[in-house]
RODO-2510 file (C-alpha; in nm, 4 decimals, decimal comma):
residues 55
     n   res          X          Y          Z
     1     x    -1,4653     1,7581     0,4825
     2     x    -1,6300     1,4915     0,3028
     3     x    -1,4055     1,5661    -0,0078
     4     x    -1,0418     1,5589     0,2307
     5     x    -1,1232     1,2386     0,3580
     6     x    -1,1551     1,0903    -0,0279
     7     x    -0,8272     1,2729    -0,0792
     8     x    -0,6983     1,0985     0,2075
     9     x    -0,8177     0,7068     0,0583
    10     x    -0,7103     0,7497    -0,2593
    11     x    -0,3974     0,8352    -0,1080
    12     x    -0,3960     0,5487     0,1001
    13     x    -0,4683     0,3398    -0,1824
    14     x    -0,2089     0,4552    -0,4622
    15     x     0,0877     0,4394    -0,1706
    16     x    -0,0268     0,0726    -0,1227
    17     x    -0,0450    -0,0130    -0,4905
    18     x     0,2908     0,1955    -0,5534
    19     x     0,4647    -0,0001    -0,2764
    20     x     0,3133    -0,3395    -0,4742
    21     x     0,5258    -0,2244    -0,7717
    22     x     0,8192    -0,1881    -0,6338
    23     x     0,8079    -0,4918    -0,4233
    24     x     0,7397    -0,6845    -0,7510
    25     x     1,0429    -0,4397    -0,9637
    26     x     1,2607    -0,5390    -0,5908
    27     x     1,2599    -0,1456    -0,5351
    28     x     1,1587    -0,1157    -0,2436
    29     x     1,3458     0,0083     0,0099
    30     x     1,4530    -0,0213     0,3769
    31     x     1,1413     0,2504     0,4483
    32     x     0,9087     0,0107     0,2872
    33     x     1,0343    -0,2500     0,4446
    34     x     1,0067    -0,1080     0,7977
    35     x     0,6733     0,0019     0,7888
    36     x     0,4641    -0,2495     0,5898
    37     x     0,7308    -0,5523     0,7454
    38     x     0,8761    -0,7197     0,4603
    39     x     0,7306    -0,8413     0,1570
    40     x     0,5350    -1,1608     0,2465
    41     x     0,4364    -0,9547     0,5675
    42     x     0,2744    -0,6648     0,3135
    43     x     0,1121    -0,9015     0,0467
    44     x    -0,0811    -1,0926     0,2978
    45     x    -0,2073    -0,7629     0,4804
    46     x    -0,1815    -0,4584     0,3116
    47     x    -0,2309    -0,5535    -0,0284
    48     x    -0,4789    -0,8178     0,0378
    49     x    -0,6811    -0,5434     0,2600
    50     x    -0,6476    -0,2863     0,0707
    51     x    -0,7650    -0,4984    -0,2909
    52     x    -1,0313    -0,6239    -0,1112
    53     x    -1,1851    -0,2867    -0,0121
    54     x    -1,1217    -0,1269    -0,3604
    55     x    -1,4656    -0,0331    -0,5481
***
């Protein structure tokens, strides 16, 4: 179980940093859009979140 739930952060984490790409490449998409709610919206919350809790 223990292993699954690692699986399921690093997961977490490369979808965050991919989505960081191609926000920065202007990629991203109407998907990305919708569900982390625009770009300043996502750099101020997801990425900062997710940086911050990186090891």
């Amino acid at each position: 179980m223990a292993d699954y739930r690692l699986e399921q952060v690093a997961d977490y984490f490369c979808t965050v940093e991919l989505a960081a790409v191609k926000s920065a490449a202007g990629e991203n998409g109407g998907t990305y859009d919708k569900f982390f709610g625009g770009a300043r919206a996502f750099k101020k919350s997801w990425l900062k979140q997710s940086r911050r809790k990186m090891v």
